[in-house]
Structures are given as structure tokens and as C-alpha cells.
C-alpha positions in Angstrom: 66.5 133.8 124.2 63.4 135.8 123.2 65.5 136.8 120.3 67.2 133.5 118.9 63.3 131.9 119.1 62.1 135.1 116.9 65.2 134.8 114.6 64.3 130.7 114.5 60.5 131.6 113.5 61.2 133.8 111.0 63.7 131.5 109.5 61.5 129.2 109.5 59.2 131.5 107.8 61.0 132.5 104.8 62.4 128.6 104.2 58.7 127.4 104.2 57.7 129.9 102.0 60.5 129.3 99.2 59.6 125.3 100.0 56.3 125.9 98.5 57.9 126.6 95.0 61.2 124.3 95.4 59.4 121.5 98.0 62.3 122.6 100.0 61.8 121.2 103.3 62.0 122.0 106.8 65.1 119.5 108.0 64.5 118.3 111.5 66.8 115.7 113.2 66.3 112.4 113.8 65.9 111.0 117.6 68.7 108.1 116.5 71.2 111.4 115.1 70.5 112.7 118.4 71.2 109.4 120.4 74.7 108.7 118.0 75.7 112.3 118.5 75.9 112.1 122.6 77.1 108.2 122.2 80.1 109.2 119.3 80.5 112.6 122.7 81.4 109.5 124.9 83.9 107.8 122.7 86.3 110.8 121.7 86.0 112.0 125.6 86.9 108.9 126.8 89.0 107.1 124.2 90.5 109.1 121.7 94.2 109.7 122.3 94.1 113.4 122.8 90.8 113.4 124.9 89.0 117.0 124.8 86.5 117.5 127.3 83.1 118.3 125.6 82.2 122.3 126.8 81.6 125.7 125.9 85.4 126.2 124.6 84.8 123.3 122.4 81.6 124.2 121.6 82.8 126.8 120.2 85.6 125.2 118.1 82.3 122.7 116.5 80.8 126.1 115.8 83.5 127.7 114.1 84.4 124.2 111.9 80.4 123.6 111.5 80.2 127.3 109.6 83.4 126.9 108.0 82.2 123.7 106.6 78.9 125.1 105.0 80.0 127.9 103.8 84.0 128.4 103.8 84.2 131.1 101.2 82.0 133.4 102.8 79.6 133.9 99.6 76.2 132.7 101.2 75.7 133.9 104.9 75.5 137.3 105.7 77.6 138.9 108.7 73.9 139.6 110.5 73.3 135.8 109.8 76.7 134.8 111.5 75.7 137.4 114.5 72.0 135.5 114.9 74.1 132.2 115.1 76.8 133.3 117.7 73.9 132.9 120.2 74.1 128.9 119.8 78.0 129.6 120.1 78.2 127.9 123.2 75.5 125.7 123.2 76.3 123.0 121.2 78.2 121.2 123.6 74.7 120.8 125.3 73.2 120.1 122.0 75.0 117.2 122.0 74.3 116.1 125.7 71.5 116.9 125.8 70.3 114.6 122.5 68.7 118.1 121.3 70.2 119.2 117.7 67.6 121.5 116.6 70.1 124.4 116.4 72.9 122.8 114.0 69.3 122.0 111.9 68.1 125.4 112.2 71.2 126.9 110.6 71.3 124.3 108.1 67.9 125.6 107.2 69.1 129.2 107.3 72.1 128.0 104.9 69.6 126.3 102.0 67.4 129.2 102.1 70.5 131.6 102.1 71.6 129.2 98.7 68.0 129.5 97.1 68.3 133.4 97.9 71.6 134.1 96.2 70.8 131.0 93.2 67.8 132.9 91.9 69.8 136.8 92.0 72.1 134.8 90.0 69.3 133.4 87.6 67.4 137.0 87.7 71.0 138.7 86.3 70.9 136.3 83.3 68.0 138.4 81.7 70.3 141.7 82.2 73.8 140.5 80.7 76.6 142.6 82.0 79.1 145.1 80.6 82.6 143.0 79.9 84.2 146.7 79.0 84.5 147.7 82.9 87.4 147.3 84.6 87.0 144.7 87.4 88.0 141.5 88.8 86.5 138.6 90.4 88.0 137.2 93.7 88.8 133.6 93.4 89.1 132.8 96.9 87.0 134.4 100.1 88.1 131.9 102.6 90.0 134.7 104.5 87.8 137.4 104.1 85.2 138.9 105.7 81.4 138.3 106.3 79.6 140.5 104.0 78.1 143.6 105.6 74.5 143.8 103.8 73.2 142.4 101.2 74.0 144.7 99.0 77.6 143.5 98.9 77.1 139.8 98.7 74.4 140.9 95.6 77.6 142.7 94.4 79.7 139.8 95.1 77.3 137.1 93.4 76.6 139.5 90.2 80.8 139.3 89.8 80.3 135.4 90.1 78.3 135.4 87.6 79.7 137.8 85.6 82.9 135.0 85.8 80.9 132.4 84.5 79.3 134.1 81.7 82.8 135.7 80.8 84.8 131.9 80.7 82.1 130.7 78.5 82.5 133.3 76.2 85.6 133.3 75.7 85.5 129.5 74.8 83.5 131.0 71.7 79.8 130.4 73.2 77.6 132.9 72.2 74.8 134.8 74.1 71.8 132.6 74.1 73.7 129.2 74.2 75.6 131.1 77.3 72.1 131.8 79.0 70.6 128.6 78.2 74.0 126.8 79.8 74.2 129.0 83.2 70.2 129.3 83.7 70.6 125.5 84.0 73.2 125.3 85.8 71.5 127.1 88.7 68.5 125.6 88.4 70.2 122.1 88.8 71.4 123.8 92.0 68.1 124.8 93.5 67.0 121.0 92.5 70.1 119.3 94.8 68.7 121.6 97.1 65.1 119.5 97.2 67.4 116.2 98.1 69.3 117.0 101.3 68.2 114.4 103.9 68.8 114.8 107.4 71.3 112.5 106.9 73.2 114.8 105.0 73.0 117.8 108.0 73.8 115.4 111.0 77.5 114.0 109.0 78.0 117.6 108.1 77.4 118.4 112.1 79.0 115.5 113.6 82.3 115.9 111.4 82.7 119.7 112.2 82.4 118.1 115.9 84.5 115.3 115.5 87.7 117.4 113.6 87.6 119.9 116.2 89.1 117.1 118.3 92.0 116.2 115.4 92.2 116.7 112.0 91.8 112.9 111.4 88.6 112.2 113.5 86.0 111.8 111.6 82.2 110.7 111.8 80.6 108.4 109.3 77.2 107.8 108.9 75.9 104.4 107.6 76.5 105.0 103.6 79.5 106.5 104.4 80.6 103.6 106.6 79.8 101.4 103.3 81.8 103.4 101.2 84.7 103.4 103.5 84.2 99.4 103.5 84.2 99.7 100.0 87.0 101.5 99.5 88.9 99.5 101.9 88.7 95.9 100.4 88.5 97.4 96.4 85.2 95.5 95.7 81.0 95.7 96.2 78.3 93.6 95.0 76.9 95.6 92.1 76.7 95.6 88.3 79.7 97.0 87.6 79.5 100.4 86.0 80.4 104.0 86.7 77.7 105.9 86.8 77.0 110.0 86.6 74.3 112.4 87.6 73.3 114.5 84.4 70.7 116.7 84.1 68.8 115.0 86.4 69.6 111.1 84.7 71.6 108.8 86.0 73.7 108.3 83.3 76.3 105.3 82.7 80.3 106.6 82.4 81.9 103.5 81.8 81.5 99.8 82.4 83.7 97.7 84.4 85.4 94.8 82.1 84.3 91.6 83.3 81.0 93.2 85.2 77.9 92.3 84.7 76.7 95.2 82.8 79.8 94.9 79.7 79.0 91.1 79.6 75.6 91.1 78.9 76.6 93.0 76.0 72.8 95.1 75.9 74.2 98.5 77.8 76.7 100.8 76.3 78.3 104.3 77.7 75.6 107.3 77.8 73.0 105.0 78.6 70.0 106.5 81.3 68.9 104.5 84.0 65.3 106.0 84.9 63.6 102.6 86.9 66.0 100.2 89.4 63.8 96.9 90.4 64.6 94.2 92.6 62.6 91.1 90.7 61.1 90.8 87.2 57.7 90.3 88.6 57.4 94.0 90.0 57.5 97.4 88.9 60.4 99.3 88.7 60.8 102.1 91.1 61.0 105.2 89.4 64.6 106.8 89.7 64.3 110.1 87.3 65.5 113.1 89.0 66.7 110.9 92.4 70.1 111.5 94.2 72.9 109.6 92.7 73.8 107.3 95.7 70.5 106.6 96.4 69.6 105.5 92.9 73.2 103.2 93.5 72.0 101.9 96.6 69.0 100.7 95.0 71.3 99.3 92.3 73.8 97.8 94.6 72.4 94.0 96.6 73.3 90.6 97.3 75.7 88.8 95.5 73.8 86.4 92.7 70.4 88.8 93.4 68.3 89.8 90.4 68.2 93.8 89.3 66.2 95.0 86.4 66.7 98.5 85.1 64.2 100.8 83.3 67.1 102.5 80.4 66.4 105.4 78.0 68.9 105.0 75.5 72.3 107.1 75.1 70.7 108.2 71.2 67.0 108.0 72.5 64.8 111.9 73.3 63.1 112.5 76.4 60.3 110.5 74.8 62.0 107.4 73.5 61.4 104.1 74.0 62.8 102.3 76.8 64.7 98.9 77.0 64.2 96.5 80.2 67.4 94.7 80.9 67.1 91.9 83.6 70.9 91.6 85.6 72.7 89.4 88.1 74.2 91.3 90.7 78.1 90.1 91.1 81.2 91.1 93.0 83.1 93.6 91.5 86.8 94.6 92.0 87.4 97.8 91.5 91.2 97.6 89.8 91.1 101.3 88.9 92.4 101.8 92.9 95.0 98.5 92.7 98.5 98.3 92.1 99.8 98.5 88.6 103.2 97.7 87.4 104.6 99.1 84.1 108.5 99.2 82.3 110.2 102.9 81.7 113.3 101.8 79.9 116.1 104.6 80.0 119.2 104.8 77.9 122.5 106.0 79.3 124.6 106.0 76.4 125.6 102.7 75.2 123.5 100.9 78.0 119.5 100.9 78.4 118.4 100.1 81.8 115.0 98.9 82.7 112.9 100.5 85.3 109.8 99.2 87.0 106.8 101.2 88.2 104.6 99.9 90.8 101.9 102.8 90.9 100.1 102.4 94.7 97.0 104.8 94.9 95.8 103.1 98.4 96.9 101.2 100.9 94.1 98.6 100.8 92.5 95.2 102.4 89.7 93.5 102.8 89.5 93.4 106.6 86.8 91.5 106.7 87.4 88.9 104.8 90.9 88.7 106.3 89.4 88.2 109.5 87.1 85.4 108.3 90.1 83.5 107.0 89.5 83.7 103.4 93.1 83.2 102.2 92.7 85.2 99.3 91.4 88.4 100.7 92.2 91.7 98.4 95.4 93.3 99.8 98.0 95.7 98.7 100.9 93.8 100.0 100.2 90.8 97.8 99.3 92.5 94.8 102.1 94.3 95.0 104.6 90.9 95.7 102.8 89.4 92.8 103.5 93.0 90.2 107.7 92.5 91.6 107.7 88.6 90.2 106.5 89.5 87.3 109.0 92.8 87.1 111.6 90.1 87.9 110.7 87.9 85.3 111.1 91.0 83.1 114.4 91.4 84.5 114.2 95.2 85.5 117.1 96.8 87.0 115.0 98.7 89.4 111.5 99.3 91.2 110.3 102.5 91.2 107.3 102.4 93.9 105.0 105.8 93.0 102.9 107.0 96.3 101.7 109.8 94.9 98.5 111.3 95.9 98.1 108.1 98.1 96.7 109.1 101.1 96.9 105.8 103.2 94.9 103.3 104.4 95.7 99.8 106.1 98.7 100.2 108.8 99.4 96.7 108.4 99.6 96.6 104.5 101.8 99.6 105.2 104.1 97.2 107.6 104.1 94.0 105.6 104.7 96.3 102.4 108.1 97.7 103.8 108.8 94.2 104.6 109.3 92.8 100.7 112.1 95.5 100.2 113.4 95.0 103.6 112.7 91.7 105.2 111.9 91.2 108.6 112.5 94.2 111.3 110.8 97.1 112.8 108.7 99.6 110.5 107.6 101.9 113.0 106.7 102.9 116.7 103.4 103.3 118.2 102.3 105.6 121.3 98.9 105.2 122.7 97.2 107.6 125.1 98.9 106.3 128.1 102.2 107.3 126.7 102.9 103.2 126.2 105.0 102.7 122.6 105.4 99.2 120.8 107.2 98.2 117.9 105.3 97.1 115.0 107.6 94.9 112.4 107.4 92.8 109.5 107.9 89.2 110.3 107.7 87.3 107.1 111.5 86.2 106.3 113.6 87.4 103.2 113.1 90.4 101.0 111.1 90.2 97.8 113.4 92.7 96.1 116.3 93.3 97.2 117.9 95.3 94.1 117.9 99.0 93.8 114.8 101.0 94.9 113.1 104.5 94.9 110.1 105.6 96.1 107.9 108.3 94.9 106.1 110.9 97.2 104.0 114.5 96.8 102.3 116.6 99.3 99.4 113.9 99.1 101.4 110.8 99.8 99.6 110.3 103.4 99.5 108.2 107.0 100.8 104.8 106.2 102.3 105.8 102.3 104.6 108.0 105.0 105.0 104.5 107.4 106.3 103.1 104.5 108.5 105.7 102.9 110.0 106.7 106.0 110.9 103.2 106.9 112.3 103.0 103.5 114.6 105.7 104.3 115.9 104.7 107.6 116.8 101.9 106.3 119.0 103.5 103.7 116.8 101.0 101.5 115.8 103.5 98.5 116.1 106.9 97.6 113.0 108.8 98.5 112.3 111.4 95.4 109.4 114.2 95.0 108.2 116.7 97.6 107.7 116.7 101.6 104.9 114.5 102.4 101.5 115.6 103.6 102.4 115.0 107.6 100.0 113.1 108.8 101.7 111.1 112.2 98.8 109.3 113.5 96.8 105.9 113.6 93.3 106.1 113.5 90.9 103.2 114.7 87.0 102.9 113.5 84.6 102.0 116.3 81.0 101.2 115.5 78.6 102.8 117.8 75.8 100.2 116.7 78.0 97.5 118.2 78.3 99.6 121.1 74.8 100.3 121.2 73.8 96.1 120.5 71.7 97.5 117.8 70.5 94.8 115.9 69.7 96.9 112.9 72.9 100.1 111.7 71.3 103.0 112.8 74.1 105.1 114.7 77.0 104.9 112.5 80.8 104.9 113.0 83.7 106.9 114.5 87.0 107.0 113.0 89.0 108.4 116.1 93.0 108.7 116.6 94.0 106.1 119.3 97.6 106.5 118.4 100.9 108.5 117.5 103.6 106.7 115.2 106.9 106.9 115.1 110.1 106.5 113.0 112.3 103.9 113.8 114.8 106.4 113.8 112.6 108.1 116.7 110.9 110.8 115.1 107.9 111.2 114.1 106.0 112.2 110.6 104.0 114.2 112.3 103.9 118.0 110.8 107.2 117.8 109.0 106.2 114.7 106.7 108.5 112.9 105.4 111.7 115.0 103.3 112.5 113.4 100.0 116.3 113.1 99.3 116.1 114.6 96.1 112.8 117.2 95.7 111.1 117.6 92.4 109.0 121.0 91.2 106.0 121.3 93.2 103.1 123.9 92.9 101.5 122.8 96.6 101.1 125.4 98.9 101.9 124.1 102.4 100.0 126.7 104.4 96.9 125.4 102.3 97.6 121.9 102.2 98.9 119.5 104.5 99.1 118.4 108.2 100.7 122.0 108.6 97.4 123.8 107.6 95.2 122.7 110.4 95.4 124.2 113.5 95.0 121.9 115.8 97.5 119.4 114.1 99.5 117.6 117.0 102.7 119.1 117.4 106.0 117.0 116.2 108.1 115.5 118.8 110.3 112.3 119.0 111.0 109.5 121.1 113.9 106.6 121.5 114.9 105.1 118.1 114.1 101.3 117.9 116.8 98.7 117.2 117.2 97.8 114.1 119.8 97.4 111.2 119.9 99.7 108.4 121.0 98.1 104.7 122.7 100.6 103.8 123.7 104.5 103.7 122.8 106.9 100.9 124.7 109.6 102.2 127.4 109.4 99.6 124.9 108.3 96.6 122.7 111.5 97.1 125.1 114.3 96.5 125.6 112.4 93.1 122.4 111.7 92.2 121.0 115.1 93.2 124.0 116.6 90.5 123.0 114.4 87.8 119.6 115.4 88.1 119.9 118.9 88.2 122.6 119.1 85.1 119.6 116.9 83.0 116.2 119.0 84.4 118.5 122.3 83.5 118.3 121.5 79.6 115.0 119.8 80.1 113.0 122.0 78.2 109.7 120.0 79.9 110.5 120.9 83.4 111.8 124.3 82.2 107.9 124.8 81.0 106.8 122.9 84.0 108.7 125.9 86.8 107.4 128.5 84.3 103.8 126.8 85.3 104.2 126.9 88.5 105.5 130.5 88.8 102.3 131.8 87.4 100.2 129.7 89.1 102.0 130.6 92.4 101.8 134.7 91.6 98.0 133.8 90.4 97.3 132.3 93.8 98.7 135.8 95.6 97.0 137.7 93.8 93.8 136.1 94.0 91.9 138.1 91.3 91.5 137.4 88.1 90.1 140.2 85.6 86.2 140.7 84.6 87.3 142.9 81.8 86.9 140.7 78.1 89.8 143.0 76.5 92.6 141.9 79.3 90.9 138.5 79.6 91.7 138.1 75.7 95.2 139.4 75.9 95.9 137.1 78.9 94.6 133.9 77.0 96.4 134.9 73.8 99.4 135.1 75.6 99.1 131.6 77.4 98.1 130.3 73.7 101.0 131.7 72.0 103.0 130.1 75.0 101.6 126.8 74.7 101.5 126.9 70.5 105.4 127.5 70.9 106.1 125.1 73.0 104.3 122.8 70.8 106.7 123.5 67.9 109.8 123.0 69.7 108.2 119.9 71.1 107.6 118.2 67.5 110.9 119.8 66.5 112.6 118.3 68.8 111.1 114.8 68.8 113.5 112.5 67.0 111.2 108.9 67.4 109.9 107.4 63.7 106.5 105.8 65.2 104.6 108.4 64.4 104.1 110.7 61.6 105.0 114.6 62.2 101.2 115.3 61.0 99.8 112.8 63.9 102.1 114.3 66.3 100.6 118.4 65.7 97.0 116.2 65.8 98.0 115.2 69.6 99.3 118.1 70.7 96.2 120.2 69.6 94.0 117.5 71.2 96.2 118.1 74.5 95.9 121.7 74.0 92.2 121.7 73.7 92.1 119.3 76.7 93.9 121.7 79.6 91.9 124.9 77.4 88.7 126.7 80.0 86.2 125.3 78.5 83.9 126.8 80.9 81.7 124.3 81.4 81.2 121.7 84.2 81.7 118.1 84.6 78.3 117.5 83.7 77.3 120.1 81.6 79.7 118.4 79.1 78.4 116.1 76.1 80.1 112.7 78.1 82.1 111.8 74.8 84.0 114.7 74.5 84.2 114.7 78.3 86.0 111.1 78.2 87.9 112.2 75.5 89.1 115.3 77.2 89.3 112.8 80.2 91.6 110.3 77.8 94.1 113.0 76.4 94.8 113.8 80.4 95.7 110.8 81.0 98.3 109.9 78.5 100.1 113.3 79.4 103.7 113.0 79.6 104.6 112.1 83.1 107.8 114.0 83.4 108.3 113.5 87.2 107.8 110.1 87.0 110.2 109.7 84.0 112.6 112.3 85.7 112.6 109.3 88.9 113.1 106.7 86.4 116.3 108.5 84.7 117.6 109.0 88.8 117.6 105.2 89.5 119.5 104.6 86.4 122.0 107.1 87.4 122.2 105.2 91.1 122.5 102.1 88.5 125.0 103.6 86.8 127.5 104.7 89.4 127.2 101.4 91.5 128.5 99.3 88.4 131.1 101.5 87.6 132.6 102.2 91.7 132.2 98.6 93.7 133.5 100.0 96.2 131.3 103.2 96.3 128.6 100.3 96.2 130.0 98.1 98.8 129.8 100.8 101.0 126.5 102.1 100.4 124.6 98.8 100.0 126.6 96.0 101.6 123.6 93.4 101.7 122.3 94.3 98.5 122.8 93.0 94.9 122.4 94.7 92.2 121.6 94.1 88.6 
């Protein structure tokens, strides 16, 4: 004990002392953290659906995840730092009880000095410059690795960091001084995000290392994470509508939001600095310049029909300029960059052209709240997406296409009534709660909105209820399922509000998002682990053992249970074999996906090795060689494109802009001039989606051999038309 309280001191020491340079200061916890920490201990020990008991063996789980989280690739704490902590090892768990968190703070103090330490060696090397002729390599990833032993090997490892950083920026033609100039600010802006950690910041980094050593989907949000989850939830806030960016210390304006207050009154414009937020004409602005980014938009964010007036430097306007007051009426906004979208692939097949449509889901959304409070035209996925098929109808598509990828969930009843517009009413899936009990959830709303052919399109990061719904999909024999093996994710999370608990009248605790459940198949399995298998895989460069419900290791395990009843409408068993031919005869002489495995087998062999080279001369050669392989590809690529919309000449223009777009650039997000960032941001976008035309060109084939066999299609899908 003598020891840990000398250890403490003298970490308290040497932070206070860098604090008087950085105003780096001591972080203490608050007594409500305390109080929310041992009430959100109560809720997972009680009510969670895979209890854990909160002691020592936990305790040292939250210890593990809490250092993992601050520093997972080993590059700031020193192995003597890690030894100092074990003391707390098994103390947390009484931490916690015991509404006493100085020791999570006090390593959080030990982790901002330890950043301050290794951010000015990096800043101190920029005055030496380095030697690119020696033969070395940088290690990309630490995660696995081991604790450094003194510090001259984590000097060592940081001077190779930085070494990395002036290389990539060199090699994307920067020279010397420019290269200084860029990296000296870049870690300065570091040590400057190190003056604005709050508490608030340590105590969700704490109680989420706590809460995912019970699952991996237990999580703790404080109250501006709570809001954001709202937010992201029902697709809408109260705000101004623009997309704002930290840059170099300004709080600088992306994009605006069509319709938003901000586009419409026609006086701000992209690049834009907000310096001053106020809340009425008649008083000052507060001063904004330098602040974190969410708490300059919580200032920004109010009431619906509230007044904000912001202080703005001009996008064209020096340090000095002249600044423009603009008065604003704060609005609801909807934030359609997260809703569904429909769009029309139309594939040819010799003499016929078949017409696909694409309903893109990125989340699984609803406005809880204002379902609850009866508004009948609350935000939800469901109806969006009913809405995007009449229209699709209308259009007379052959087929839906619904793209899940990278959606990692959301609403377990948007989930439920979704499966319901392609299957009518019946189960969806099983539930298991804690005391082993299972229902049935189902859709109950009569009829199928489409009831034509269907796929659905999954990755790695289609997630939780994007899996509800493609599995049900499947079971059904409804669609073919095409992509990769879903993330895994087999369980139903609830969010309880520990204020409400509390009866606080004011948020000050927070909220828990805990599993209270298990879901099932109808079939009887479970998604749990294993995900959900597509029926015909596409190229993937996702490394399961990194990624996925399968990386964590204290996933539940997979298991299954009685199927429910239900009536499948139809069997793809005899459509697949096809399909999955068809598919791999076209992708073959697909010079696209021939490129796209080429990708991925580097970037696989790049991932096992780990290392990439500090020496300029290989650096070069490996660059040129990518170059020459992309500049090739190019010129079959024109070559070979046979469309008369565009002019050869416009064609080499947008390949060089896509070329420039995927090239290191070295920089960061914000380190980049914003119009050549949206630019760069722009050509990304319109990229060639070659899995999702690849999907499209595997519904027509279903298309194609159900109208030429009725009988092959009389037996697959006996209650379904098609087109």
C-alpha cells in the first residue's frame, strides 16, 4: 500500500508539473460518477441475462478491458507502468462498491501524462530528421505485443512512428520544411485534445471497460452519449442543420443539410468558422475558439423554434478578418444521410433487360419516443422502406435488392415488421430471457408488400437485427441471401435509465444498455457466433479473428433451441446450385473482381506481415509497382468500356481523379484543405460498386431461370409471383 500511495504522488507530481505548460489537469471523479458506477453494478448483477457477480475475478477482467481500451497498441505505457497498476488489479470491484474511483482516475492521469511524454519526443525528433537509407520497418499493429521494457525501447518505437509519418508524406512529394511544419502541428493539436478531457470522458471510458467485461454488447452511456444514441435512433435533432468539423482548433462547417436552417438562410457556405455560439441577440456570444467539438454543438443544438446567433470567420477570411453575425431559428432536422434509399440497376441478359431495385438500409431506425406518444408519423425504417417498394413498383422493377451492409442494427421491432412486407404475417424470431422463458415474436400486419423475387445483401458488419431480418429471410426460403457471413451478434439488448431509477429530477447518472435476451431462428438456431451464412459469398478482405462476434472472448457461445411453427414460401435449394454457377462463370472473366481478389491477397499477406518498410528506396519501388498496377488497369478499363456518354478524354480525367483519391496522401482528415478533402470524399463515393452490381446481375439470373422452367419455379416459389 506504502508503495501504490508513493507511485500515486509521484504521478501526480510529474502530471502537475507538465499541467503548468499544457493546463493539463489533475482529473478527479465526480461524487454522481461514483453514485452511477455502484447503481449501473446493481443492474448488470441483477438483471442482465448472463448476471456476473461483481469481485476480484471480475475485477480483474474491467482491469484488463480498462488498459486495453486506453492504450490497446501498447505504444504509451511502459511495462513498469502496467506493474504499478496491477496493484489496483483487484480492487476495482470495490472501487465500484465502494463509490471510490480514484484509481481508474489515477491511471487515466498516468495515461495523459504518458501521451504528453511520448507527443513531445516525437516533436523533439522533428528538429533531427532521420536517415530513410537504413533498412528498417515500422510495425503497424502492437495490439499483441508486448509492454515495452524501458524507455529506451518505446523512444525507439515512437522515433519509427515518426519516422512513418515523415516517410508517407514524402513520398506524396512534400518536401522537408512543409513535412515539419505538417507533423509539428499535428502533435501539438494532440497535446491541445489533451487540455479538454473532462471527467466525463474517464468515467464512460471506465464504466464501458466495466460494463463489456459482462458481454460484448453491454455498454454504458453517459448523458451526451445517451443523446446521441437518441439521436441516432429516431434520425433527427433540433439544430441548424449542418455538419460541422474540428480544424485546427475552428469549428469549421462540412456541409449543410438541404432544407436546414443554415442552407436556407442562404448567408453561410462550406468552410465557414464558427468562433461565438449565443442563445439570444441581446447577449454576447460565448466564445467557442479552440472548444471541443461536441461541446461547441451542444451549445449549438436547443429547442425547436429557439433563437441561435453565431460569431463566423469566413471560409476566405485570415486569422484577423472580419466576422459576420448571423441570427438562426433552431428547427428539426432529419438526418436522411442514415434513411433508406431506393435506386434502379437495370441488367441486360441478352435480348431482355431486367430491372433491379436497391433499397440501401444503413440502420434499423425509430423514433421511440414519438412512437410511444402516438405521433402517427414517427420516423421508422419499416415505413420508409414500404413507401421506397411502391414507388419501385410503380417503376415496375423485377426485383428488390435489400443492401444491409455495414448495418449494424438497431430497432428489434423495425427488424420484425420489416421481414413482414416480404413475408406477411408469421414468426420472425425467438426470444430467451434469463429465466430460460422463449416467445415468439411475429409480424402481424396482413399481406406482403412485395411479394416478387428478393435478395438481400450482407458483410461482416450487417449486425443484431440486419441478421433478425436476413435470417428470417432465409428460413423462409423468401430471398437469396448474398455477400459474406454476418458479424454474429445473437442478442437483444434493453436501455435502462439509472436517473429514472434514481427519480432524479435532473440526468445526472446516465444509461445502461444491457443484454436481457438471446434470439433465435425460427428454424431454432441461433445467430449467435456463426452469423448468418450467405447462400452465395462474395470476396471479402475481413479478418474474422479481428472482427466479429467471434473476436471477443467472452461472446456467448452458439446453441439452439425448438424451431417455431411456421410456413416457409418456398425452397431455394434447387435455385442456388444455379445461381452460384452463373455467378462464378461471370466474376471469372470479370476483370473488376479479378483486380478486386488481387486486392485482397495483398492486403491479407500485408496484414501477416505486419511491417511495412522505413527504407525510401523499397518504399518507392513498392509504390511504383502499385502505380504501374493501377495505371494498367486503368487502360484496360477505358479500353474496354464500350458506353458513348462520355468522351475517352473525360473517362482517363475520372480515372486519375479516382487514382489520386485511394493514393497515401499522408495527411489526416483534418490536416486536409476541406475542398480537396470533399472532393477526394466525392470521387469515393461514386466508385463502381461491383458487389452490389454483381447481386443485381444474380437476381436477374434467378429472373431468368424462373421464366424459362415454371416448373423449376412452381416448386421453388409456389406462393409467389413473379414479374
Amino acid at each position: 500500500m506504502k508503495n501504490k500511495l508513493l507511485w500515486l504522488l509521484f504521478a501526480f507530481i510529474t502530471i502537475s508539473q507538465t499541467a503548468q505548460s499544457l493546463e493539463i489537469h489533475q482529473l478527479k471523479p465526480l461524487q454522481e460518477q461514483s453514485q452511477a458506477a455502484h447503481l449501473a453494478a446493481e443492474v448488470l448483477s441483477r438483471y442482465h441475462y448472463k448476471p456476473v457477480k461483481l469481485d476480484d475475478t471480475s475485477s480483474a477482467k474491467i482491469f484488463d478491458n480498462y488498459i486495453k481500451s486506453l492504450d490497446n497498441q501498447r505504444i504509451f505505457f511502459l511495462q513498469a507502468d502496467i506493474d504499478h497498476f496491477s496493484d489496483s488489479r483487484t480492487k476495482l470491484d470495490d472501487a465500484i462498491l465502494k463509490e471510490d474511483l480514484s484509481i481508474p482516475f489515477a491511471i487515466f492521469n498516468v495515461y495523459q501524462q504518458r501521451i504528453v511524454e511520448h507527443t513531445n519526443y516525437a516533436r523533439s525528433l522533428l528538429k533531427k530528421g532521420f536517415n530513410f537509407d537504413k533498412v528498417e520497418g515500422y510495425q503497424l499493429s502492437r495490439e499483441k505485443e508486448s509492454w515495452a521494457q524501458s524507455q529506451d525501447e518505446i523512444n525507439d518505437l515512437w522515433r519509427k512512428r515518426v519516422k512513418n509519418d515523415w516517410l508517407r508524406l514524402k513520398m506524396a512529394g512534400k518536401d522537408d520544411k512543409s513535412i515539419v511544419s505538417t507533423l509539428d502541428k499535428r502533435y501539438e493539436n494532440t497535446l491541445n485534445s489533451m487540455t479538454k478531457i473532462k471527467t466525463d470522458d474517464v468515467f464512460q471510458s471506465f464504466m464501458n471497460a466495466y460494463a463489456m467485461t459482462v458481454d460484448p454488447h453491454t455498454n454504458y452511456f453517459g448523458i451526451r452519449a445517451s443523446e446521441d444514441f437518441d439521436i441516432s435512433m429516431k434520425l433527427s435533432l433540433v439544430g441548424i442543420g449542418a455538419v460541422l468539423q474540428d480544424k485546427d482548433e475552428y469549428t469549421t462547417i462540412r456541409e449543410l443539410v438541404t432544407g436546414g436552417p443554415a442552407a436556407l438562410s442562404g448567408k453561410l457556405k462550406v468552410g465557414d468558422r464558427i468562433v461565438g455560439v449565443g442563445q439570444s441577440e441581446k447577449k454576447a456570444a460565448t466564445d467557442v475558439m479552440g472548444w471541443r467539438l461536441d461541446d461547441t454543438v451542444a451549445l449549438i443544438r436547443g429547442a425547436e423554434n429557439s433563437v441561435v446567433v453565431l460569431d463566423i470567420l469566413p471560409a476566405e477570411a485570415g486569422p484577423d478578418g472580419k466576422h459576420k453575425f448571423i441570427t438562426l431559428i433552431r428547427k428539426k432536422i432529419s438526418l436522411e444521410q442514415q434513411a433508406a434509399k431506393k435506386s434502379i440497376i437495370e441488367v441486360k441478359d441478352g435480348n431482355d433487360t431486367r430491372q433491379i431495385g436497391v433499397i440501401t438500409l444503413p440502420v434499423f431506425y425509430q423514433d421511440f419516443g414519438a412512437r410511444q406518444n402516438g405521433d402517427k408519423n414517427y420516423k421508422s425504417a419499416t415505413r420508409d422502406v414500404k413507401r421506397l417498394i411502391e414507388d419501385l413498383k410503380r417503376a415496375k422493377v423485377d426485383s428488390v435488392l435489400v443492401d444491409l451492409r455495414d448495418n449494424g442494427g438497431g430497432s428489434l421491432d423495425e427488424a420484425i415488421e420489416l421481414t413482414g412486407l416480404f413475408v406477411g404475417n408469421g414468426p420472425v424470431l425467438q426470444e430467451r430471457d434469463m429465466k430460460g422463458a422463449i416467445k415468439v415474436d411475429s409480424d402481424t400486419n396482413a399481406g406482403a408488400t412485395w411479394d416478387g423475387p428478393l435478395g438481400i445483401l450482407i458483410n461482416r458488419a450487417s449486425a443484431s437485427a440486419s441478421e433478425i431480418f436476413a435470417a428470417a429471410i432465409q428460413d423462409y426460403g423468401r430471398g437469396v441471401i448474398i455477400g459474406e457471413q454476418s458479424f454474429g451478434k445473437g442478442t437483444v439488448q434493453s436501455v435502462v435509465d439509472l436517473d429514472q431509477l434514481a427519480k432524479n429530477e435532473q440526468p445526472k447518472f446516465g444509461e445502461v444498455k444491457m443484454t436481457i435476451a438471446q434470439f433465435f431462428r425460427i428454424n431454432g438456431s441461433t445467430t449467435q457466433l456463426r452469423g448468418v451464412v450467405p447462400d452465395i459469398s462474395l470476396p471479402s478482405a475481413t479478418d474474422p479473428e479481428s472482427f466479429g462476434e467471434s473476436s471477443y472472448d467472452n461472446a456467448l457461445p452458439w446453441s439452439r433451441i425448438k424451431a417455431a411453427d411456421y410456413v416457409p414460401a418456398g425452397d431455394l435449394k434447387m435455385l442456388i446450385p444455379l445461381l452460384t454457377t452463373s455467378h462464378q462463370a461471370r466474376i471469372n472473366k470479370d476483370k473488376d473482381f479479378q483486380y478486386l481478389n488481387e486486392d485482397i491477397a495483398d492486403f491479407n499477406i500485408q496484414r501477416k506481415q505486419n511491417l511495412i518498410s522505413l527504407n525510401e528506396t523499397e518504399r518507392r519501388k513498392e509504390r511504383e509497382t502499385q502505380e504501374a498496377r493501377l495505371s494498367a488497369r486503368e487502360k484496360v478499363s477505358i479500353a474496354t468500356d464500350k458506353s458513348t456518354d462520355k468522351s475517352t478524354d473525360k473517362k482517363l480525367v475520372n480515372k486519375t481523379e479516382k487514382t489520386s483519391a485511394v493514393r497515401d496522401d499522408g495527411l489526416q482528415a483534418n490536416e486536409r484543405n476541406l475542398e480537396a478533402d470533399l472532393a477526394m470524399e466525392k470521387v469515393r463515393k461514386e466508385t463502381k460498386d461491383i458487389l452490389l452490381t454483381e447481386s443485381a446481375h444474380i437476381l436477374s439470373d434467378a429472373l431468368g431461370l424462373l421464366k424459362g422452367d415454371a416448373k423449376l419455379t412452381a416448386s421453388i416459389f409456389p406462393n409467389v409471383k413473379t414479374h
